[in-house]
Each structure stands twice: as structure tokens, then as C-alpha cells.
HTML snippet that shows the backbone in 3Dmol.js (N, CA, C, O; Angstrom):
<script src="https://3Dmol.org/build/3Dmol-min.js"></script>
<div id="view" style="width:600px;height:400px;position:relative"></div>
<script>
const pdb = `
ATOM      1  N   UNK A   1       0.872  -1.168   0.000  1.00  0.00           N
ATOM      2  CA  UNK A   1       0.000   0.000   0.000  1.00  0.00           C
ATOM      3  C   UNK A   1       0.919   1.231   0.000  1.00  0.00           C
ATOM      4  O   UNK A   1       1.621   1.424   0.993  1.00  0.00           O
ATOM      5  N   UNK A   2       0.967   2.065  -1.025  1.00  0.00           N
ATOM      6  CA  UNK A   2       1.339   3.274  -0.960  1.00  0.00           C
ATOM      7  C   UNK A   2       0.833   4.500   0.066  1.00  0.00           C
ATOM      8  O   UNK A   2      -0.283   4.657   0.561  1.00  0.00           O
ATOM      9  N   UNK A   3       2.110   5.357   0.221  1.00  0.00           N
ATOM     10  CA  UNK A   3       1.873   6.230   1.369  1.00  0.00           C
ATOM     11  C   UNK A   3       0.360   7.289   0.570  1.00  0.00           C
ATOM     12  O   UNK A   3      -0.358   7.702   1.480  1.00  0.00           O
ATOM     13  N   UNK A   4      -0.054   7.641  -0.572  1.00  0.00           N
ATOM     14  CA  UNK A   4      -1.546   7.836  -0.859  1.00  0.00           C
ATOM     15  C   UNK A   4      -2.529   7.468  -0.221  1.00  0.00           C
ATOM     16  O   UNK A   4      -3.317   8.085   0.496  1.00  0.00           O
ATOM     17  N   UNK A   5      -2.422   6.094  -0.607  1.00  0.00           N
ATOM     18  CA  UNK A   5      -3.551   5.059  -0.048  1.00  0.00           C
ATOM     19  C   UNK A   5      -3.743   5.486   1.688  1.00  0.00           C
ATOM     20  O   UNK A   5      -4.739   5.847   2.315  1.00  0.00           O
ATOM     21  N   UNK A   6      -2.574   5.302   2.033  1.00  0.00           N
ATOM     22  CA  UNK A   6      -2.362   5.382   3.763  1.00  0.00           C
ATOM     23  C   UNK A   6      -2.968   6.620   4.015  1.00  0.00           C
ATOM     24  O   UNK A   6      -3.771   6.588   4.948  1.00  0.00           O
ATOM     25  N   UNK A   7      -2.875   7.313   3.659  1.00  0.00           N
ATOM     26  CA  UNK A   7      -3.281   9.063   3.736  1.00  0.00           C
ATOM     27  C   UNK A   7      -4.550   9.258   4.044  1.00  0.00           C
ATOM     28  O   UNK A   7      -4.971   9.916   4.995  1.00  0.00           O
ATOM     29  N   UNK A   8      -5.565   8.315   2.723  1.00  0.00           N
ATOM     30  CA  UNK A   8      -6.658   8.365   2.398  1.00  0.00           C
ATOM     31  C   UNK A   8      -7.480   7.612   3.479  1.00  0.00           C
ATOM     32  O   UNK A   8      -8.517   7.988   4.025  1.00  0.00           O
ATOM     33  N   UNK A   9      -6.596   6.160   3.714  1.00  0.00           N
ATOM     34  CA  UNK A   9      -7.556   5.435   4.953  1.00  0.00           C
ATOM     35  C   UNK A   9      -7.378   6.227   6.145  1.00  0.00           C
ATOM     36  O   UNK A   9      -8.228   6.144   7.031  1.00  0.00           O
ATOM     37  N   UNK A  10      -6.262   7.076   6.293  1.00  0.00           N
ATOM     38  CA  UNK A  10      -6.549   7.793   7.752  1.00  0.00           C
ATOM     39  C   UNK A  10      -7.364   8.984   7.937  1.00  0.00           C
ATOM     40  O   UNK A  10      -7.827   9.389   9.003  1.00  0.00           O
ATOM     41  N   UNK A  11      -7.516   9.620   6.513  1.00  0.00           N
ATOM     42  CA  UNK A  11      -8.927  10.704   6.298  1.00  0.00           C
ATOM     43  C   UNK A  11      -9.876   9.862   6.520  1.00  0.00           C
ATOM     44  O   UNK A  11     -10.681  10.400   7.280  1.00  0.00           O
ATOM     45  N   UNK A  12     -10.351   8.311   6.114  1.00  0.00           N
ATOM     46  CA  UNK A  12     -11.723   8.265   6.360  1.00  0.00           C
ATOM     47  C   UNK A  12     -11.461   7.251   7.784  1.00  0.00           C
ATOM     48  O   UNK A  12     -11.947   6.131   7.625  1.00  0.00           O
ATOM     49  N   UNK A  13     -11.065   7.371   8.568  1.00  0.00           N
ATOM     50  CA  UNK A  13     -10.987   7.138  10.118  1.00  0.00           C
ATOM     51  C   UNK A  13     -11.255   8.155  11.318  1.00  0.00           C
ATOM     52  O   UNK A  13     -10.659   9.209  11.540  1.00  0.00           O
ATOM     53  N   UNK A  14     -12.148   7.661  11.930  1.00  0.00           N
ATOM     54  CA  UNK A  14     -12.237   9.009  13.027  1.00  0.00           C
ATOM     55  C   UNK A  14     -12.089   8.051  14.597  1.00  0.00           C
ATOM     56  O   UNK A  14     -12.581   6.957  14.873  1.00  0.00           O
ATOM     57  N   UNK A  15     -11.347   8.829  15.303  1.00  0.00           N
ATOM     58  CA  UNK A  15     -11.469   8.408  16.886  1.00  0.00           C
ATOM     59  C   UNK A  15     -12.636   8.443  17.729  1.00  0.00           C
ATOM     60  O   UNK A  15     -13.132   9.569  17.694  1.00  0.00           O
ATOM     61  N   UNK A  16     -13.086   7.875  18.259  1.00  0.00           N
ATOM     62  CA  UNK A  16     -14.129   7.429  19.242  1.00  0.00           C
ATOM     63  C   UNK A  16     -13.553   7.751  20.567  1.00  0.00           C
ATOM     64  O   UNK A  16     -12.709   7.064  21.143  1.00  0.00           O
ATOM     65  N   UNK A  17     -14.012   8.717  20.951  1.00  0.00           N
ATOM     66  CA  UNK A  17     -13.879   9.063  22.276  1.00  0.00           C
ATOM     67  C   UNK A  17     -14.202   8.089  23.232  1.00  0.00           C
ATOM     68  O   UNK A  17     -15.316   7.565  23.188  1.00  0.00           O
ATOM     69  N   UNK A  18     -13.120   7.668  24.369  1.00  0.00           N
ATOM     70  CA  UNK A  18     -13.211   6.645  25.176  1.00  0.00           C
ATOM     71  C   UNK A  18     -14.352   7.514  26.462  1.00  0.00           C
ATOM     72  O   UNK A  18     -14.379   8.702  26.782  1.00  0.00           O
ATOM     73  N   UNK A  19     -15.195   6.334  26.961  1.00  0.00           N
ATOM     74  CA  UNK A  19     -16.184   6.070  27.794  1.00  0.00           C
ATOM     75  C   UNK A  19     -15.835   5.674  29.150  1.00  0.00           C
ATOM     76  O   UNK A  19     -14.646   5.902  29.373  1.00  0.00           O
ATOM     77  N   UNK A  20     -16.333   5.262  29.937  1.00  0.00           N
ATOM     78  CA  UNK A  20     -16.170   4.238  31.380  1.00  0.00           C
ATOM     79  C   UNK A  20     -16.342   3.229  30.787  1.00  0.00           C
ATOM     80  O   UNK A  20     -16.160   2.381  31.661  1.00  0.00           O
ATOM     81  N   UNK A  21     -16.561   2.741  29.932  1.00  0.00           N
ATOM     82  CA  UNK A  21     -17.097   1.281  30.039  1.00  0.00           C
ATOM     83  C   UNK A  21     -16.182   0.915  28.312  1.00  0.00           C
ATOM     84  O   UNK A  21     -16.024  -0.253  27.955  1.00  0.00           O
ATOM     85  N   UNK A  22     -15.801   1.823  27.648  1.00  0.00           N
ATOM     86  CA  UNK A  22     -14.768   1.149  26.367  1.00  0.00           C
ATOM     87  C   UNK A  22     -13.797   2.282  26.662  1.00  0.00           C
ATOM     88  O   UNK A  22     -13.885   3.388  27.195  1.00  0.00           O
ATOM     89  N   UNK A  23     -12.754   1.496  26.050  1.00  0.00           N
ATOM     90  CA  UNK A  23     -11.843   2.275  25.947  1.00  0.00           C
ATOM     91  C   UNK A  23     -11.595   3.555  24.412  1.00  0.00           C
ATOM     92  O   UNK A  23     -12.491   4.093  23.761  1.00  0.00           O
ATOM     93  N   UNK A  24     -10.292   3.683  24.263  1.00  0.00           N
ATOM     94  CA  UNK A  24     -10.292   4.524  22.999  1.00  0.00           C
ATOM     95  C   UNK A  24     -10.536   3.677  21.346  1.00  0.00           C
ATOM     96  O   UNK A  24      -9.995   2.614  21.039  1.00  0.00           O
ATOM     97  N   UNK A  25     -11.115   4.168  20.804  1.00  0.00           N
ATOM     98  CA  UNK A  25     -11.055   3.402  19.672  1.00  0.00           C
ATOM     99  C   UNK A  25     -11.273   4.192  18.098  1.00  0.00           C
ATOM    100  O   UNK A  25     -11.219   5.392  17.828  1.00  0.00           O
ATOM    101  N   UNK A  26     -11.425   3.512  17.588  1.00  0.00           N
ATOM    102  CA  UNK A  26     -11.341   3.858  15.962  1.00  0.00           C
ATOM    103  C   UNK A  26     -12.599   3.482  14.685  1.00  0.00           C
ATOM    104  O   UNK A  26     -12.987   2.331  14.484  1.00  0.00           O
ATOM    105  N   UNK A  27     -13.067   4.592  13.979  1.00  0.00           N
ATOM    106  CA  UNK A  27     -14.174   4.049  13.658  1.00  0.00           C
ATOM    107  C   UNK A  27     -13.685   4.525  11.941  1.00  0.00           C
ATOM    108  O   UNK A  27     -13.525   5.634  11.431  1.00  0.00           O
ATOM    109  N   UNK A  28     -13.531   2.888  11.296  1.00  0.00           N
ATOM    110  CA  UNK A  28     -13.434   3.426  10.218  1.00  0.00           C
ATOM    111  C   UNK A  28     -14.430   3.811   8.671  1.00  0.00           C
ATOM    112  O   UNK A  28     -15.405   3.060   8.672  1.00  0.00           O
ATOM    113  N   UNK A  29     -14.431   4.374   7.914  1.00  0.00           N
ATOM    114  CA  UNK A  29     -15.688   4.302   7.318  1.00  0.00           C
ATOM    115  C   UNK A  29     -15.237   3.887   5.886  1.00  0.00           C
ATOM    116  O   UNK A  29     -14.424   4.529   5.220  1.00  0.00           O
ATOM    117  N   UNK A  30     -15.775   2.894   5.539  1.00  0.00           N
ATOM    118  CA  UNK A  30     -15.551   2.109   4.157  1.00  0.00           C
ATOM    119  C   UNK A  30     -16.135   2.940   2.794  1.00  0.00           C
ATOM    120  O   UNK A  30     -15.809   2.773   1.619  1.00  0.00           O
ATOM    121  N   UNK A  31     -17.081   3.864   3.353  1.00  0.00           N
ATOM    122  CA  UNK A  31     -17.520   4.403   1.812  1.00  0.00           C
ATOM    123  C   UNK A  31     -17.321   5.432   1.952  1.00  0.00           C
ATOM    124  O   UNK A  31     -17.759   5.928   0.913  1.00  0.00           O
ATOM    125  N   UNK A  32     -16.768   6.556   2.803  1.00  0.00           N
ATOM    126  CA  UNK A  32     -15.823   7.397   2.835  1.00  0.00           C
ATOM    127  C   UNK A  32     -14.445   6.996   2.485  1.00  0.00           C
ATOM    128  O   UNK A  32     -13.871   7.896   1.871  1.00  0.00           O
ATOM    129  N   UNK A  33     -13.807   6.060   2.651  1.00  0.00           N
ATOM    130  CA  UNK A  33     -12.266   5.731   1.920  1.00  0.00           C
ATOM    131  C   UNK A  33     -12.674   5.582   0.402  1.00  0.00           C
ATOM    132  O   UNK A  33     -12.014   6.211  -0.425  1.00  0.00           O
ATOM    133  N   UNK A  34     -13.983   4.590  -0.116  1.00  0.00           N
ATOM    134  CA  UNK A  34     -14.112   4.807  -1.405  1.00  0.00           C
ATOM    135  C   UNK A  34     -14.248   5.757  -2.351  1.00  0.00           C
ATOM    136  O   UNK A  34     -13.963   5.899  -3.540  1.00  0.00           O
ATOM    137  N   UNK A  35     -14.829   6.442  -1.375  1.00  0.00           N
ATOM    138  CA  UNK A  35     -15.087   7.710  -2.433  1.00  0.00           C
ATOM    139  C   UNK A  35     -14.217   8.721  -2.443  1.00  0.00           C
ATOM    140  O   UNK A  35     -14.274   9.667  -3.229  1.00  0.00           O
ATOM    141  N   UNK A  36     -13.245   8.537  -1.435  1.00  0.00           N
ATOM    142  CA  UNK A  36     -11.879   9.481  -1.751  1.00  0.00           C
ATOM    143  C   UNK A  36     -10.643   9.094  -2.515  1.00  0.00           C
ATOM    144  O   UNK A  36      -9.656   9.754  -2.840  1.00  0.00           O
ATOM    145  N   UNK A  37     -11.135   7.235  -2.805  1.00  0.00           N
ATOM    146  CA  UNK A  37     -10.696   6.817  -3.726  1.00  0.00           C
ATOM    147  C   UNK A  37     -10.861   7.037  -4.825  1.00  0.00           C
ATOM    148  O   UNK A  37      -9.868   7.428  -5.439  1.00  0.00           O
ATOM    149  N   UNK A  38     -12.025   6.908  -5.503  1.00  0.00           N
ATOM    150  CA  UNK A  38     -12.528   7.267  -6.826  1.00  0.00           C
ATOM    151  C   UNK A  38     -12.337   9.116  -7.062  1.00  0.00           C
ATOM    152  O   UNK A  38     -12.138   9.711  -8.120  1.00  0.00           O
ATOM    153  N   UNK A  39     -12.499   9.733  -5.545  1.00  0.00           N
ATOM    154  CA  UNK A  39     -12.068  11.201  -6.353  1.00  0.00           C
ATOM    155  C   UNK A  39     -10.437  11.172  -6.387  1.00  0.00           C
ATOM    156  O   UNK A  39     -10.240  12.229  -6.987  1.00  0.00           O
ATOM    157  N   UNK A  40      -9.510  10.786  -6.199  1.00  0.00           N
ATOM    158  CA  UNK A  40      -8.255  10.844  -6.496  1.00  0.00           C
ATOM    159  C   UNK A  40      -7.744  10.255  -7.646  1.00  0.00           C
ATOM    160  O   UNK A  40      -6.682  10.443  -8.240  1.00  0.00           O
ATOM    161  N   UNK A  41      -9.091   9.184  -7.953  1.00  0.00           N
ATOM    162  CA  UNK A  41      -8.886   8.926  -9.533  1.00  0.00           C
ATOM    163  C   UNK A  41      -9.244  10.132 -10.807  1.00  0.00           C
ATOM    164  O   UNK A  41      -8.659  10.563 -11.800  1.00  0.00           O
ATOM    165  N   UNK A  42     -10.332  10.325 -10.236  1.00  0.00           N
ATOM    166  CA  UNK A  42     -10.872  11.260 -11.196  1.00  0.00           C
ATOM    167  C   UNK A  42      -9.925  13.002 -11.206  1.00  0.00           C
ATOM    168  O   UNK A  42      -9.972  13.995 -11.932  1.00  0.00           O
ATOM    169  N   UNK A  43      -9.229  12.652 -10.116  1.00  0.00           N
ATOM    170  CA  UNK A  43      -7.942  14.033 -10.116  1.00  0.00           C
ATOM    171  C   UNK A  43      -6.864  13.786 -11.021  1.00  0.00           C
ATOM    172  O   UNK A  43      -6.194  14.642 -11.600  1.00  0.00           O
ATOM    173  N   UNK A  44      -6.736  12.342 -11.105  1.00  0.00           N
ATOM    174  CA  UNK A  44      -5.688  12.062 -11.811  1.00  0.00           C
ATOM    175  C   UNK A  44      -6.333  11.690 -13.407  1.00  0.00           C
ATOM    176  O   UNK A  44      -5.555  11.450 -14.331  1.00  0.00           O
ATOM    177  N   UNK A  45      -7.325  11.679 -13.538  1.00  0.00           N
ATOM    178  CA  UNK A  45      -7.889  11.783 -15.036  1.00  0.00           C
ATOM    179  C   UNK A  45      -7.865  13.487 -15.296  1.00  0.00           C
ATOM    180  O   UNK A  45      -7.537  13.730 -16.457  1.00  0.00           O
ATOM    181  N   UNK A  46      -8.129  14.670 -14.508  1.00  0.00           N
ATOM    182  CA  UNK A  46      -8.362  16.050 -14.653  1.00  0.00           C
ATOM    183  C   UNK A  46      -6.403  16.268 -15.076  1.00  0.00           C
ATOM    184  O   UNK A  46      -5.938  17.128 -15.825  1.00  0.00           O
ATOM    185  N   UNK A  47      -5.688  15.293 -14.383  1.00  0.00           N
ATOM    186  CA  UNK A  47      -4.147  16.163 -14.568  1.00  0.00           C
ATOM    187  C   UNK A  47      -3.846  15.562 -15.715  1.00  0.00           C
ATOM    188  O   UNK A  47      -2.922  16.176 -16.248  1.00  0.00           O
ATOM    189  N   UNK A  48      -4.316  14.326 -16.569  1.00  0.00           N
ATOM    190  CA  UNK A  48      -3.895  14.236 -18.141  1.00  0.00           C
ATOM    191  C   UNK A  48      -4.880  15.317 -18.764  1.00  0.00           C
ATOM    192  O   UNK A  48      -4.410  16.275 -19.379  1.00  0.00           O
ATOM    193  N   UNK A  49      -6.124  15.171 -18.616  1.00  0.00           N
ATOM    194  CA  UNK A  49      -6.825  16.243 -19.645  1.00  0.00           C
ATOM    195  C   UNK A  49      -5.912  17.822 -19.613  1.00  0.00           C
ATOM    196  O   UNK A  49      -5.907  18.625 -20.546  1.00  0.00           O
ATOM    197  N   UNK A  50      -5.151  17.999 -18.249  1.00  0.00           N
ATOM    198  CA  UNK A  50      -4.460  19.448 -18.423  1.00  0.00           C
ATOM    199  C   UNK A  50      -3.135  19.102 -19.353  1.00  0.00           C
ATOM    200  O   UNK A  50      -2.450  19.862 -20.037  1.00  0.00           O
ATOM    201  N   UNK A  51      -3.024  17.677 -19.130  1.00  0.00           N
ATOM    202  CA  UNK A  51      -1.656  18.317 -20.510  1.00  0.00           C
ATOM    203  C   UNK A  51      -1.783  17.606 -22.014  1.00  0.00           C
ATOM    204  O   UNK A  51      -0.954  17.280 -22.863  1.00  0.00           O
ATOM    205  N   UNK A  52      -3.130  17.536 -21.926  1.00  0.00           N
ATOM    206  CA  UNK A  52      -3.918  17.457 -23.676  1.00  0.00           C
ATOM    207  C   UNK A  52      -3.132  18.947 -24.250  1.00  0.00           C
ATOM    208  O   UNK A  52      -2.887  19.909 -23.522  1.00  0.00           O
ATOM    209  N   UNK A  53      -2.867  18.873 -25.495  1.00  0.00           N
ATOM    210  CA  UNK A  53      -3.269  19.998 -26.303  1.00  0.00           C
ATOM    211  C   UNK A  53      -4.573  20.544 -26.677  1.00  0.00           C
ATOM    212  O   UNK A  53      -5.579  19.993 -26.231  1.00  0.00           O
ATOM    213  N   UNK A  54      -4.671  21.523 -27.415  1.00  0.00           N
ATOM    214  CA  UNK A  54      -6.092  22.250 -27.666  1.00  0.00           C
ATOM    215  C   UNK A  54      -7.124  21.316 -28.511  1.00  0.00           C
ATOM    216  O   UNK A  54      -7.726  21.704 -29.513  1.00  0.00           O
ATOM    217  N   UNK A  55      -7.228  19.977 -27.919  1.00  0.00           N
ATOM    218  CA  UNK A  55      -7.747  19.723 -29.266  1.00  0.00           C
ATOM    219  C   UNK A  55      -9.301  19.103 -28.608  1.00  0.00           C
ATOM    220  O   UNK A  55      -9.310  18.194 -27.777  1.00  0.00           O
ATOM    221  N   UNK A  56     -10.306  19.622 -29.024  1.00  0.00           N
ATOM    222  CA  UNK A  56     -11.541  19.392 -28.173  1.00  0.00           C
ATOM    223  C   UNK A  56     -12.009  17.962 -28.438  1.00  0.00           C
ATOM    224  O   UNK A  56     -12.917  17.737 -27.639  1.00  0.00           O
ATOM    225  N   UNK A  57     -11.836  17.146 -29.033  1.00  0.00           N
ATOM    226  CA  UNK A  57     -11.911  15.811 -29.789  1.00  0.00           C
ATOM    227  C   UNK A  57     -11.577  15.062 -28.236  1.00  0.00           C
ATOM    228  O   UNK A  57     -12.261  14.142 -27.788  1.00  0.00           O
ATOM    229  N   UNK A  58     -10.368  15.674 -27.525  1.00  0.00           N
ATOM    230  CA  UNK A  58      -9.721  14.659 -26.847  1.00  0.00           C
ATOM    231  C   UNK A  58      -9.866  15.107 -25.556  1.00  0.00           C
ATOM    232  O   UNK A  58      -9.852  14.345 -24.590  1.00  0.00           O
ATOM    233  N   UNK A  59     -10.039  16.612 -25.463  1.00  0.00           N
ATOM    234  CA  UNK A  59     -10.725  16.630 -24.098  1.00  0.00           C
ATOM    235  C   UNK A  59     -12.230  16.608 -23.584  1.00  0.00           C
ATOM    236  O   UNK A  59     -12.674  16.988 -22.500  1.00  0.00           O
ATOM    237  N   UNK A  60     -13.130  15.847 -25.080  1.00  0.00           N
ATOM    238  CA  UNK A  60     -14.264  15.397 -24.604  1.00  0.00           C
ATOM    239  C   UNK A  60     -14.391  14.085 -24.299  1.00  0.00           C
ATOM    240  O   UNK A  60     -15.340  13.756 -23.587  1.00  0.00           O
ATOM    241  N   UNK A  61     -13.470  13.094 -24.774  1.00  0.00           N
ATOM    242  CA  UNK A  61     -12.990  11.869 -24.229  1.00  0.00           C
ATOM    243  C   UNK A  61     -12.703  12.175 -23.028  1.00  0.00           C
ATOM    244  O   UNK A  61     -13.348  11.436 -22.284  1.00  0.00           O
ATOM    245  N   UNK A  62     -12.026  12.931 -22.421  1.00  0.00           N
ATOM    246  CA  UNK A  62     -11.315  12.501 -20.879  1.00  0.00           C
ATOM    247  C   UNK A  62     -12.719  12.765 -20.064  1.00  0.00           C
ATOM    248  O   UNK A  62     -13.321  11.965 -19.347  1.00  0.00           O
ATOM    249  N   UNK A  63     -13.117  14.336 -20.435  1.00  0.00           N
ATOM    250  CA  UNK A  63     -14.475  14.131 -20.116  1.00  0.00           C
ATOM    251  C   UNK A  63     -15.330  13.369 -19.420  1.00  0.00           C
ATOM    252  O   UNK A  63     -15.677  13.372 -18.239  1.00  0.00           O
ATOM    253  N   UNK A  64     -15.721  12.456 -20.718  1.00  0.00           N
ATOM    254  CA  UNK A  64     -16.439  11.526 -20.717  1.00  0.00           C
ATOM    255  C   UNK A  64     -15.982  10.469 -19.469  1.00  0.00           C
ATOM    256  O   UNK A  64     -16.605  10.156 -18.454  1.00  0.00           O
ATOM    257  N   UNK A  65     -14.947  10.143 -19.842  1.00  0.00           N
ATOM    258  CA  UNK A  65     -14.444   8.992 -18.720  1.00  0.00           C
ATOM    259  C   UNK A  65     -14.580   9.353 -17.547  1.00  0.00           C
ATOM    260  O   UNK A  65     -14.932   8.639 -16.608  1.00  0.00           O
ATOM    261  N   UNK A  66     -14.222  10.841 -17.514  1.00  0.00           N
ATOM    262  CA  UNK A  66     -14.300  11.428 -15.725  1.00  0.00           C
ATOM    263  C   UNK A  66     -15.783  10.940 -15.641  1.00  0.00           C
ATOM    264  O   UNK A  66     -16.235  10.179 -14.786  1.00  0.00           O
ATOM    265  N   UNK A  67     -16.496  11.542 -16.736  1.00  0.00           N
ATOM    266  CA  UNK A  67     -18.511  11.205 -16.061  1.00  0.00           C
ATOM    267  C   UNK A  67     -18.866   9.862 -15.828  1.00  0.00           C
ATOM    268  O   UNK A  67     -19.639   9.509 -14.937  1.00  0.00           O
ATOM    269  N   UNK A  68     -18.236   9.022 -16.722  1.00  0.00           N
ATOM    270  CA  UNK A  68     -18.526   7.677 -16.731  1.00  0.00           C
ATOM    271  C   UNK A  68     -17.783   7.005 -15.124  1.00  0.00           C
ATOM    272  O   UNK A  68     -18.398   6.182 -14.447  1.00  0.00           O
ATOM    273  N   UNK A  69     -16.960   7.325 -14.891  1.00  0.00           N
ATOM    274  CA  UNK A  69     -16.239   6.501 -13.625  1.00  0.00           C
ATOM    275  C   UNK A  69     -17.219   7.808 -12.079  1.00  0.00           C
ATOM    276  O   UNK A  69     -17.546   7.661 -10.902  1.00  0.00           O
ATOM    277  N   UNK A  70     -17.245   8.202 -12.441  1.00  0.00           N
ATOM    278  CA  UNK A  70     -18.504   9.448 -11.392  1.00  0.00           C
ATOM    279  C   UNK A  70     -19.705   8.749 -10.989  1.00  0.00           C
ATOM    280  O   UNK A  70     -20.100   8.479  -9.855  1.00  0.00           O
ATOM    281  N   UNK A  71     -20.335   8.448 -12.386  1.00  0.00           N
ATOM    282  CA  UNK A  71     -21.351   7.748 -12.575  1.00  0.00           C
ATOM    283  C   UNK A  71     -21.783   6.409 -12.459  1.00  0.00           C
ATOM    284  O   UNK A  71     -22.949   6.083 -12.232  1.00  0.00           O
ATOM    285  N   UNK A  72     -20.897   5.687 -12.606  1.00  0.00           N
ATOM    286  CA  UNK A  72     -20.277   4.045 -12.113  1.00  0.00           C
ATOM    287  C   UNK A  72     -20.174   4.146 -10.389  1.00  0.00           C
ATOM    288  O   UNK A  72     -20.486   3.204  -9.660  1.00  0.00           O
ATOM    289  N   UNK A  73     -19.740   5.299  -9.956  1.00  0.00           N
ATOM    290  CA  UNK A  73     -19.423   4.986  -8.420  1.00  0.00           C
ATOM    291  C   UNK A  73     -20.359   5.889  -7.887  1.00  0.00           C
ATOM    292  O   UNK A  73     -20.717   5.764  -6.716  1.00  0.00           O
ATOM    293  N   UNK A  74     -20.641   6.463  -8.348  1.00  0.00           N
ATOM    294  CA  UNK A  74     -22.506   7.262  -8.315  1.00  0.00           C
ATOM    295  C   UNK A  74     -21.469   8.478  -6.919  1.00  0.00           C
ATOM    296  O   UNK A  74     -21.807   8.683  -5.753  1.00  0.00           O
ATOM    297  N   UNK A  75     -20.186   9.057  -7.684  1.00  0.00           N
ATOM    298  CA  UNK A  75     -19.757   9.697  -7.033  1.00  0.00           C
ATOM    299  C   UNK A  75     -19.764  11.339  -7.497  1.00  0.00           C
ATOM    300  O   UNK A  75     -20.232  11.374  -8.635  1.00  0.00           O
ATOM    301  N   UNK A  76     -19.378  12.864  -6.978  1.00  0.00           N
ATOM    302  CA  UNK A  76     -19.795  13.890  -7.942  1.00  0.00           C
ATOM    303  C   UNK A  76     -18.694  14.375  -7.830  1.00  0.00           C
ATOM    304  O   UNK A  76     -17.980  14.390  -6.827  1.00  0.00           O
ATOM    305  N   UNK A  77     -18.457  14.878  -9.047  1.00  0.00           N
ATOM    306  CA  UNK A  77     -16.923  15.693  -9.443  1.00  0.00           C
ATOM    307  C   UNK A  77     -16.780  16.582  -8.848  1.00  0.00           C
ATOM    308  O   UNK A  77     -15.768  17.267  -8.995  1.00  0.00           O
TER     309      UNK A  77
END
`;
const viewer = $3Dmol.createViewer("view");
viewer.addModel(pdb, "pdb");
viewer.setStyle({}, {cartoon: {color: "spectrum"}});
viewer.zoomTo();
viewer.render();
</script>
């Protein structure tokens, strides 16, 4: 697992304030890590479309893919 990845599972982790009766703990959230997954994909689809040239052909392809993988993970740009 790359230090990214690591980054991302500790954004979607939050601490649980310890009680009398539990101690300290950790609550992690699985579709908060996903979806900061899929937006770090879709960041890294936005940083090829920036070094497209002018050519609108090809930045309606990247486009597209950004909507299509958005839309697949029913996530919003």
C-alpha cells in the first residue's frame, strides 16, 4: 500500500472518544475511503486532460471517462 492510499484510509478514520465502560477506539468508514478513492482517480484523469493539447476531440474523451467513472461509483466531481 502506498503512502496515498495510507493518507486516504486515515482521512476516512475518526477516533471514538473513550467512555467508562470502552476504551479509545477507531471508527473506520468504508464508503468514505471509497469515495476518496474514486475522487483521487478522477484528479488524476483532470491532470492528463491538463496536458492534452487544444484539441476538443480529446478533451471530450477525458471528459467523458471522468462522467462515466462518477457515474459508475454514483460519485460527484
Amino acid at each position: 500500500m502506498n503512502k496515498r492510499i495510507r493518507l486516504l484510509a486515515e482521512q476516512a478514520t475518526t477516533r471514538i472518544e473513550p467512555t467508562a465502560t470502552s476504551g479509545e477506539g477507531w471508527i473506520f468508514d468504508k464508503e468514505k475511503f471509497a469515495e476518496l478513492i474514486v475522487q483521487e482517480c478522477l484528479a488524476q484523469v483532470a491532470r492528463v486532460d491538463d496536458m492534452l493539447e487544444d484539441e476538443p476531440a480529446q478533451h471530450a474523451a477525458v471528459a467523458w471517462v471522468a462522467s462515466s467513472i462518477a457515474d459508475h461509483f454514483g460519485v460527484e466531481q
